[in-house]
C-alpha positions as CSV (number, residue, x, y, z in Angstrom):
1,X,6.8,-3.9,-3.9
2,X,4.3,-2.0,-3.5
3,X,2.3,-3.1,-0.3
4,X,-1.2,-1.4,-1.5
5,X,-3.3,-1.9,-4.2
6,X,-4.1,0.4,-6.8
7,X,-7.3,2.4,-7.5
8,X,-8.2,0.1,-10.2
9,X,-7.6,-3.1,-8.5
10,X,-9.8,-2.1,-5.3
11,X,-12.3,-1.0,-8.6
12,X,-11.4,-4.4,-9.5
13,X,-12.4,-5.9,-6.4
14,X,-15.6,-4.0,-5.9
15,X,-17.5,-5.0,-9.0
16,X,-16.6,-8.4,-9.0
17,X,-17.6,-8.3,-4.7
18,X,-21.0,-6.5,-6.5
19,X,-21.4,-8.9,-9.2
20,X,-20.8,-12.4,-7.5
21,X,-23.0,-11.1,-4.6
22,X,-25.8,-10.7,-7.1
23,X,-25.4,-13.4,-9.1
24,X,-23.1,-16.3,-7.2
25,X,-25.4,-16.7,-3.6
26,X,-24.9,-19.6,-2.1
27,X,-28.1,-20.9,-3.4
28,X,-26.7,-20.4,-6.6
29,X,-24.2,-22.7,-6.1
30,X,-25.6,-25.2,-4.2
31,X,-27.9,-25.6,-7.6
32,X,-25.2,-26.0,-9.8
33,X,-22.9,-28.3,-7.5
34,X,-25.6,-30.9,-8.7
35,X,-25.4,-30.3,-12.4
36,X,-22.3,-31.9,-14.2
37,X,-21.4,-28.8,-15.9
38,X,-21.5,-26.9,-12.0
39,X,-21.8,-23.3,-14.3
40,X,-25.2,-22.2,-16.3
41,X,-24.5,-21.2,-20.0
42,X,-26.2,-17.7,-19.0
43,X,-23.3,-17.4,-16.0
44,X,-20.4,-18.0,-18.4
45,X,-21.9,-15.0,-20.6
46,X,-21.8,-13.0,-18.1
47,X,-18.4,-13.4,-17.0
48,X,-17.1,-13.4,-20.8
49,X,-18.9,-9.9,-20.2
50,X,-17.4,-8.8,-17.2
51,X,-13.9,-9.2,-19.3
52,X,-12.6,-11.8,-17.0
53,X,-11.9,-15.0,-18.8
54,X,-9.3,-12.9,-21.1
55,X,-8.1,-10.8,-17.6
56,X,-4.6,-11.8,-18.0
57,X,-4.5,-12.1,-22.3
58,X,-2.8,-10.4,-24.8
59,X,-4.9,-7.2,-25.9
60,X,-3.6,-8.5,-29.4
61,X,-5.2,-12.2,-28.4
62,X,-8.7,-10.9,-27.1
63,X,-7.7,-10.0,-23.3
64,X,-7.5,-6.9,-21.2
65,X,-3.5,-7.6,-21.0
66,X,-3.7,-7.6,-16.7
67,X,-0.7,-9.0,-14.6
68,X,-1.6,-11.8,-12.6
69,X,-2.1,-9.8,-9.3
70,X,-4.9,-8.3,-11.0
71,X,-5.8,-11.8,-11.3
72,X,-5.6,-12.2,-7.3
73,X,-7.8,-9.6,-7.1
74,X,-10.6,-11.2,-8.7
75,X,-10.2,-14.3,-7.4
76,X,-10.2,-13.5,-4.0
77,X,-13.3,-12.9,-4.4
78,X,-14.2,-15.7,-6.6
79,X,-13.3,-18.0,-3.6
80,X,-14.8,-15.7,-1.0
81,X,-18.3,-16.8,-3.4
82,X,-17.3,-20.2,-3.5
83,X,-17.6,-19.4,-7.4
84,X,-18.1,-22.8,-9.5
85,X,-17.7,-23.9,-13.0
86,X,-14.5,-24.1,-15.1
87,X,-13.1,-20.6,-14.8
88,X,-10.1,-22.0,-13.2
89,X,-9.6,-24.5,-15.9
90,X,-10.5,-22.6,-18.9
91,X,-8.1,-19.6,-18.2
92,X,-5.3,-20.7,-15.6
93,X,-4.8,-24.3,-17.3
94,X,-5.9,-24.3,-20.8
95,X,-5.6,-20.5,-22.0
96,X,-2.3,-19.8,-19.7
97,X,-0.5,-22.9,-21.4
98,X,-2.2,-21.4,-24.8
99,X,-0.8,-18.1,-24.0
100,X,2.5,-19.4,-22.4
101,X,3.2,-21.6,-25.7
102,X,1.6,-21.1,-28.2
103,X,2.6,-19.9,-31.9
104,X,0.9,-16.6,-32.7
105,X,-1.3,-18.7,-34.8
106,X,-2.8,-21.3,-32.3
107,X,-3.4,-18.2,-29.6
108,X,-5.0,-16.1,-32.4
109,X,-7.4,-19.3,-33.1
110,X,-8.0,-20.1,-29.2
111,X,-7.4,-17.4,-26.8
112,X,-9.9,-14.8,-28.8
113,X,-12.4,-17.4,-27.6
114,X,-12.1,-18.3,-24.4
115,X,-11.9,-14.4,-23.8
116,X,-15.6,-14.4,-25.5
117,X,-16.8,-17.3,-23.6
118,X,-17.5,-19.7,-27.1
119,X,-14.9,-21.8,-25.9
120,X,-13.6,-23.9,-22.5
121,X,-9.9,-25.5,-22.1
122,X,-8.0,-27.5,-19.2
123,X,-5.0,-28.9,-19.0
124,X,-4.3,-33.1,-18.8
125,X,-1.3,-32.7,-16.0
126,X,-1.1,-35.4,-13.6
127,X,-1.0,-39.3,-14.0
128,X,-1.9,-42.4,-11.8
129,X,1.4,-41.8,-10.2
130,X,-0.3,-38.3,-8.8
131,X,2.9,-36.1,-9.3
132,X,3.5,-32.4,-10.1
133,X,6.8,-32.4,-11.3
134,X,8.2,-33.7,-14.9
135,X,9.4,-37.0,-13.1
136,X,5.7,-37.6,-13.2
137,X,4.6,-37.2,-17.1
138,X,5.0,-41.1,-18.1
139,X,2.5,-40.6,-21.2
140,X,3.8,-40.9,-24.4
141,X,3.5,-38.9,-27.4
142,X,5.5,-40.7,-30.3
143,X,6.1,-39.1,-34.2
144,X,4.0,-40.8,-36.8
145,X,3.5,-39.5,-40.4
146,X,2.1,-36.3,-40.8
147,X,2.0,-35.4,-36.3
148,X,1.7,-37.4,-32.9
149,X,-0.1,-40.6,-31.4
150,X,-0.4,-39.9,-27.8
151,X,-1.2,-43.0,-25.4
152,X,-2.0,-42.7,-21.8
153,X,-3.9,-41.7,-18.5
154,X,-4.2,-38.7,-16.9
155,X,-6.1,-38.4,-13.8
156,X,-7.1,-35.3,-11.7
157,X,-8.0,-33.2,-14.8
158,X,-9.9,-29.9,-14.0
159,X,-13.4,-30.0,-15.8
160,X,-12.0,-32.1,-18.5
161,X,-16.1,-32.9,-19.8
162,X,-16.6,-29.6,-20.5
163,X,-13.5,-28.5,-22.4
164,X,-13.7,-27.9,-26.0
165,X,-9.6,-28.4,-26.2
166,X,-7.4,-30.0,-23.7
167,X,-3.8,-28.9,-23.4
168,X,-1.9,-32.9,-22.9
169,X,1.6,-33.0,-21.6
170,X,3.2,-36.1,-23.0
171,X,6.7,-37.3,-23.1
172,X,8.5,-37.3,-26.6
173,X,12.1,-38.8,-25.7
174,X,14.0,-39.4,-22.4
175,X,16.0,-36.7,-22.2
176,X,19.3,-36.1,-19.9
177,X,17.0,-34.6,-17.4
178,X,13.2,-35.5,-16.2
179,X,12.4,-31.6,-17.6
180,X,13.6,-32.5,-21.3
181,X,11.6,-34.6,-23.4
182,X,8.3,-33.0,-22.3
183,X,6.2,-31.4,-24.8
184,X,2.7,-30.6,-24.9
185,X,0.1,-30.7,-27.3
186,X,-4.0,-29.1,-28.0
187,X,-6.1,-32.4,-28.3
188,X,-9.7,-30.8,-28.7
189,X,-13.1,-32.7,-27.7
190,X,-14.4,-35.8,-30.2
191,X,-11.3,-37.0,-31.4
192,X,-11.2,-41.1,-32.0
193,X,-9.5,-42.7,-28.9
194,X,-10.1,-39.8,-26.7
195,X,-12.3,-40.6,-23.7
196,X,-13.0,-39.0,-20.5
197,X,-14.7,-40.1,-16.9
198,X,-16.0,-37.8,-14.2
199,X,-14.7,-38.8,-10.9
200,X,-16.1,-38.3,-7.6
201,X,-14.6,-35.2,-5.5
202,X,-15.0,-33.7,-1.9
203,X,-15.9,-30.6,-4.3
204,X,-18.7,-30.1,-6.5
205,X,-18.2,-27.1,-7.6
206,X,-15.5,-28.5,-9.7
207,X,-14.9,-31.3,-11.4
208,X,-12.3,-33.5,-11.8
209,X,-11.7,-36.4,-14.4
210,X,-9.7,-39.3,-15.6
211,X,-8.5,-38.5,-19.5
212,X,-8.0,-41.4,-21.6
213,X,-5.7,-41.5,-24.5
214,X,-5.6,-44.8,-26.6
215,X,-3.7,-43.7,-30.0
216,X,-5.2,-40.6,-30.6
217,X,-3.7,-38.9,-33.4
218,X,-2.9,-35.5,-33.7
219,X,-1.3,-33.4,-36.5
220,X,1.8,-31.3,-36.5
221,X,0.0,-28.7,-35.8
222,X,-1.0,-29.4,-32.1
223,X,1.9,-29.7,-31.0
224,X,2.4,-26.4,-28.4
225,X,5.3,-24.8,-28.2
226,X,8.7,-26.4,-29.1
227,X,9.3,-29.9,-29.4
228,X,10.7,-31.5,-26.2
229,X,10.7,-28.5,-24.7
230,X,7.5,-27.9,-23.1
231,X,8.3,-27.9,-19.1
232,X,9.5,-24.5,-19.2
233,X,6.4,-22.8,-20.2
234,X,4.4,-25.2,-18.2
235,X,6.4,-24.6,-14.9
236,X,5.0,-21.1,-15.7
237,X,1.9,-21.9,-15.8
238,X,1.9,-24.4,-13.0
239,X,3.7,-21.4,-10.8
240,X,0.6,-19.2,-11.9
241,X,-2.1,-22.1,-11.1
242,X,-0.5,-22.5,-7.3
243,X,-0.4,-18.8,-6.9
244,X,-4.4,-18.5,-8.1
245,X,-5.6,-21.5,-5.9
246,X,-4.0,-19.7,-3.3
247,X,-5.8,-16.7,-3.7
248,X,-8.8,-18.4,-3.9
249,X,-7.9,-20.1,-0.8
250,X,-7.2,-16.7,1.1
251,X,-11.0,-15.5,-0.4
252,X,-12.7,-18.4,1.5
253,X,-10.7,-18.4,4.6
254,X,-11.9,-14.5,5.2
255,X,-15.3,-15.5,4.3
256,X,-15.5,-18.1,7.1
257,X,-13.8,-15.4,9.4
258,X,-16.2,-12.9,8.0
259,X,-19.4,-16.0,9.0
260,X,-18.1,-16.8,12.3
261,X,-17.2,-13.4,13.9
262,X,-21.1,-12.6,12.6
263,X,-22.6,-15.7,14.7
264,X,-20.1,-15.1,17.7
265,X,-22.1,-11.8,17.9
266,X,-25.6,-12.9,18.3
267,X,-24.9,-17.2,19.9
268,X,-25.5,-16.6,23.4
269,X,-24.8,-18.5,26.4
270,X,-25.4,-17.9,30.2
271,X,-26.6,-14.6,28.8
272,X,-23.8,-13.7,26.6
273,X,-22.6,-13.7,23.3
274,X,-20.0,-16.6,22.8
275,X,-17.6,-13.6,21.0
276,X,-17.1,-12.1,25.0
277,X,-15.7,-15.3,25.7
278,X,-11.4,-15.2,25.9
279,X,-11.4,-18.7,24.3
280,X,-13.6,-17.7,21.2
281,X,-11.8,-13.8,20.4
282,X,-8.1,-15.5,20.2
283,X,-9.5,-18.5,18.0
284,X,-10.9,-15.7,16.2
285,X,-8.1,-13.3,16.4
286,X,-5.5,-17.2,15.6
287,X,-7.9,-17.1,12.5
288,X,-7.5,-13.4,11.2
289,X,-3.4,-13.9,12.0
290,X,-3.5,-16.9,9.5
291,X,-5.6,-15.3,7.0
292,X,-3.4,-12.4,6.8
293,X,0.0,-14.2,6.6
294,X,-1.5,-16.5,3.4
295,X,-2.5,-13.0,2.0
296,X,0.7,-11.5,2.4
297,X,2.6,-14.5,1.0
298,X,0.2,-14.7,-2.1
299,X,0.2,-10.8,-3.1
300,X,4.2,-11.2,-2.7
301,X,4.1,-14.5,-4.9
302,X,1.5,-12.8,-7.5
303,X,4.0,-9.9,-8.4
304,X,7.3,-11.8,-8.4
305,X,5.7,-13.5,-10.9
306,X,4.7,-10.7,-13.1
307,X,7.9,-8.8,-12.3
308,X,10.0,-11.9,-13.3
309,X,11.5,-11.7,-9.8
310,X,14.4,-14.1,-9.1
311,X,12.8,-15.6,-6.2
312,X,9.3,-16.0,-8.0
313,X,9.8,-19.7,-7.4
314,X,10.5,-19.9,-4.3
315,X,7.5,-17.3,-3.2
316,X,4.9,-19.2,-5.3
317,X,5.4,-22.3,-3.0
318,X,5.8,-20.4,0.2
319,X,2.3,-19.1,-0.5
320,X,0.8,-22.4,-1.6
321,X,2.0,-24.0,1.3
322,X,1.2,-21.4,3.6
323,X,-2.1,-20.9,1.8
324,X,-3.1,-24.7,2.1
325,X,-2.8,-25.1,6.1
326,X,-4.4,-21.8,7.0
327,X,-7.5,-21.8,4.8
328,X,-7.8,-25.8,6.4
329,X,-7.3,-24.5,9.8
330,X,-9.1,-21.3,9.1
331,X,-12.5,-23.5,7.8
332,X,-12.2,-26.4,10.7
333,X,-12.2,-23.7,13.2
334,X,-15.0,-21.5,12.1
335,X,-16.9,-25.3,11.9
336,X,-15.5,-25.7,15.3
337,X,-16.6,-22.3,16.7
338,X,-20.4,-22.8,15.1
339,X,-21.1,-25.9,17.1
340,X,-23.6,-28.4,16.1
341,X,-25.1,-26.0,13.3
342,X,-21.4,-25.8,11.6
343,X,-21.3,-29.6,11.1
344,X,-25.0,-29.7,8.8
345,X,-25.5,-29.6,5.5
346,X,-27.7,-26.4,5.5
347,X,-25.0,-24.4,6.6
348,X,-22.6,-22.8,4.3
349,X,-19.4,-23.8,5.8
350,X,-19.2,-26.9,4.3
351,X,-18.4,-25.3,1.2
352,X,-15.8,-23.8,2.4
353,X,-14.5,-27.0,3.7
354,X,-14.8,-28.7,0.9
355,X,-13.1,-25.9,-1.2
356,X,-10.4,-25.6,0.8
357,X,-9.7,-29.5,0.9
358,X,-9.5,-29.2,-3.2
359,X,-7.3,-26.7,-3.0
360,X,-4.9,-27.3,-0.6
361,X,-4.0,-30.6,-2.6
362,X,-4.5,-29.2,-6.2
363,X,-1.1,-28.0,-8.0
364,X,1.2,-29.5,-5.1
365,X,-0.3,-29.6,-1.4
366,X,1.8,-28.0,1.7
367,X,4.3,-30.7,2.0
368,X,4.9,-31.0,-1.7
369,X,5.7,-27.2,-1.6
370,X,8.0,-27.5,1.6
371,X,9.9,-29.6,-0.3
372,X,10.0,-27.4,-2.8
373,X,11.2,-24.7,-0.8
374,X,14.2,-26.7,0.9
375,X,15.7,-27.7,-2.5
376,X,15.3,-24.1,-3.7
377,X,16.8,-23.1,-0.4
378,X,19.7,-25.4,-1.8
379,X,18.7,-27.6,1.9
C-alpha cells in the first residue's frame, strides 16, 4: 500500500475542504439540526453537483466509478464539517446495497438517481434485538403469489423519513447457518402497511427511525440480489459503512484537535497561555497520537477493501474499533481542555460530541468489533 495519497485525492480533499467551508458552517448546521429533513433541497443539489452522491458508482450506473478510499477522502472532511442530511444513508446504505446486489436493471432504475440527487435510499438493518450480524434479522419475508409479504420492525434506520426506497433485510427460510436465509428486498415510500417513526437521537444531524412492516407486499421484482442469499453482498456493504463512519469519525476528531490547540493559544492564565502548560501539550500531543492511529487504521481498512485484500475483514473492524474510542476520547478531551465554555451549547464541540457518540455505536461499536477481531483472529 501506498502510504500517500494521490494528486487527485488531495484535489479531492481540497474542494470538498473549499466547498463545505463555504457552504456547511456551523451555523449551517445548527439550522438544519432543527428541521426533520436536517439537509435543504438547495444543499442536496449541490452535492449531486459536486459528483459525490455517485463517488463510488458504476460510470455505466451514473457515478464517477471511485474506490472507496476516494470515499475517505471526502468524508473526512464531511465529518471534520459535521456535514448533516442523508448522505450517509442515501449512498453507503441504500445505493451500496443497490450497487452491491442489484440486477443491471434495478441499478439502471435507482443508482442514475441518487447520483443526480432526484432520489434518497437507506437501508432497514437492525431490529429490537439491536444486532449487526445475521443472527439478528428475525423479520420475515414469506412467498405469496406473484412476490413477498414482509412483516416486522426495524429500528435504528438511518433517515428512513426521507428515503424514496428502503433496502429491507428479511429472513426467507432458516437456513443451516444464521447467514443463509437472508435476502433483501427495495420497499419504496407509500406502500400499504409501511410505516415509519422518527426517534429521538444524541444527533440531529441525522436521523434515526423505527420502520414498520405489517404485510406489505412486494413484487418479484424487489427482491435484490439472489434469493436467500443476500448476507454476502450486505456484509460488503456493512464492511464499507464501518469503514466510512470511521472516517467520518477521524474528520471530527482532527477538527476538535484543530479547535482546541487554537484556544490553548490565546486562554491565558497567571499570564500565560494554557498551551505552555506540560499538562495541556501532552493531552494535546495524547490527542494528535489517537487521531493518527484511527487514520492509519481507516486508510489501511479503506483499500483492503477496494483491493479485495484477504484481511479486509479483519482491518475494517480494527479501524471501527479503534476509530470509536479515539474520536470519544479525542471530543471529551478537547471539552475537557476548553473548561467551562466547552460544556455550553454555543460552542461547537458539542457537535462533535454528539457525532462521535452516533458513530461510535452505528454499524457495531468498539466492543462489537473486538469481538470481531478475536473470532477472525481464530481466538
Amino acid at each position: 500500500m501506498d502510504i500517500g495519497f494521490s494528486e487527485e485525492q488531495e484535489m479531492l480533499r481540497a474542494a470538498a475542504c473549499k466547498f463545505l467551508d463555504d457552504e456547511c458552517p456551523t451555523t449551517f448546521v445548527r439550522r438544519q439540526m432543527e428541521t426533520e429533513a436536517a439537509c435543504t433541497p438547495e444543499f442536496w443539489a449541490q452535492l449531486a453537483e459536486q459528483g459525490w452522491l455517485g463517488i463510488n458508482f458504476a460510470e455505466e450506473d451514473g457515478g464517477s466509478g471511485l474506490g472507496l478510499l476516494d470515499l475517505v477522502v471526502l468524508l473526512e472532511e464531511m465529518g471534520r464539517a459535521v456535514m448533516p442530511g442523508p448522505f450517509f444513508a442515501t449512498v453507503l446504505l441504500g445505493g451500496g446495497a443497490i450497487a452491491a446486489s442489484g440486477s443491471p436493471a434495478q441499478r439502471r432504475e435507482y443508482l442514475p438517481r441518487i447520483a443526480d440527487g432526484s432520489l434518497k435510499a437507506t437501508l432497514a438493518l437492525t431490529e429490537p434485538n439491536a444486532r449487526w450480524d445475521a443472527a439478528g434479522i428475525t423479520m420475515t419475508a414469506r412467498a405469496a403469489p406473484g412476490g413477498f409479504v414482509l412483516s416486522g420492525t426495524k429500528m435504528f434506520v438511518p433517515d428512513a423519513h426521507l428515503a424514496d426506497v428502503l433496502v429491507v433485510a428479511a429472513r426467507t427460510r432458516d437456513g443451516s447457518t444464521m447467514e443463509d436465509g437472508v435476502s433483501l428486498f427495495l420497499v419504496p415510500r407509500g406502500v400499504p402497511g409501511l410505516s415509519i417513526t422518527v426517534l429521538p437521537s444524541v444527533d440531529a444531524t441525522r436521523k434515526l427511525c423505527e420502520v414498520r412492516l405489517d404485510n406489505v407486499a412486494v413484487p418479484e421484482t424487489a427482491l435484490l440480489g439472489e434469493l436467500h442469499n443476500g448476507w454476502s453482498a450486505l456484509g460488503r456493504v456493512i464492511d464499507r459503512a464501518a469503514v466510512a463512519l470511521s472516517a467520518e469519525m477521524c474528520g471530527g476528531a482532527q477538527r476538535v484537535l484543530d479547535m482546541t490547540v487554537e484556544y490553548a493559544k490565546l486562554r491565558t492564565t497567571f499570564g500565560k497561555p494554557i498551551g505552555s502548560y506540560q499538562g495541556v501539550k501532552h493531552k494535546c500531543a495524547d490527542m494528535l497520537v489517537e487521531i493518527e492511529n484511527a487514520k492509519s487504521l481507516t486508510y489501511y481498512a479503506a483499500w483492503a477493501v477496494d483491493e479485495g485484500e484477504a484481511d479486509a475483514p479483519l482491518a475494517v473492524s480494527m479501524a471501527k474499533a479503534y476509530a470509536s474510542d479515539a474520536s470519544r476520547k479525542v471530543a471529551a478531551a478537547g471539552i475537557q481542555l476548553h473548561g467551562g465554555i466547552g460544556m455550553t451549547w454555543e460552542h461547537d464541540l458539542q457537535l462533535y460530541l454528539k457525532r462521535a457518540k452516533a458513530c461510535e455505536v452505528a454499524f457495531g461499536d468498539a466492543t462489537w468489533h473486538r469481538e470481531r477481531v478475536a473470532r477472525l483472529m481464530g481466538a
